[in-house]
N, C-alpha and C positions, 0 to 999 in steps of 0.2 A: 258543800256536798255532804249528804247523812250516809256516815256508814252505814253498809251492809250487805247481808246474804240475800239475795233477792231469786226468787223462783218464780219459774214457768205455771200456767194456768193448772195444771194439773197437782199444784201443790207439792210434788216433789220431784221434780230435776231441776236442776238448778239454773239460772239464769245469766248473774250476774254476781260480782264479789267488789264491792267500792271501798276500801276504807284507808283514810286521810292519814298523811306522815305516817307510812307503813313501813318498813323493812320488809324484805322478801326473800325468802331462800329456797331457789328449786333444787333437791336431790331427785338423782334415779335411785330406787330400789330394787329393780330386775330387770329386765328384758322389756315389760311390759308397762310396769308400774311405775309413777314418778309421785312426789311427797311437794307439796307447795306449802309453804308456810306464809301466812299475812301477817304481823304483829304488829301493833302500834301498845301504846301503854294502857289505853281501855281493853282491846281485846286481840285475841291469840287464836287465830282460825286457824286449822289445818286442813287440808287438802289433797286425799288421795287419789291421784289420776288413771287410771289404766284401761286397756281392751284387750279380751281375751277370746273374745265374740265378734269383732269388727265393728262394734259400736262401743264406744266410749262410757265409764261409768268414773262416778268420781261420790266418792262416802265424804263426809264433812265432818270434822271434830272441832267442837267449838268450845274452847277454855277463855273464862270471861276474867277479870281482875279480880272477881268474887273469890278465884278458883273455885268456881263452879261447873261443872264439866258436863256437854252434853254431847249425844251421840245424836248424828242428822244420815239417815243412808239417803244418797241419791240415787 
């Protein structure tokens, strides 16, 4: 299976997160908000979950092996 960040038709909310011999670690950060971390040794996704609206939003930070750092808002 290929890793990856896979998104909805509209190109930005997210769909799906697959990636092989991963580690996982969920923290809560508030009330609202929860931190999902994916890590394997190619790549370092993070994962911010929260609703403050009633509908779910979730921002993606994605640090590669490059330490290359990108910012994804969903």
């Amino acid at each position: 299976m290929d890793d990856r960040l896979a998104y909805n038709e509209d190109g930005k909310t997210l769909d799906e997160v697959v990636l092989s011999n991963a580690s996982v670690h969920l923290e809560q950060l508030d009330d609202t908000i929860f931190m999902l971390r994916v890590e394997n040794k190619e790549h370092h996704w993070h994962l911010r979950i929260g609703s403050r609206s009633g509908r779910a939003k979730v921002d993606a930070w994605v640090y590669e092996s490059s330490e290359v750092e990108s910012d994804i808002n969903l």
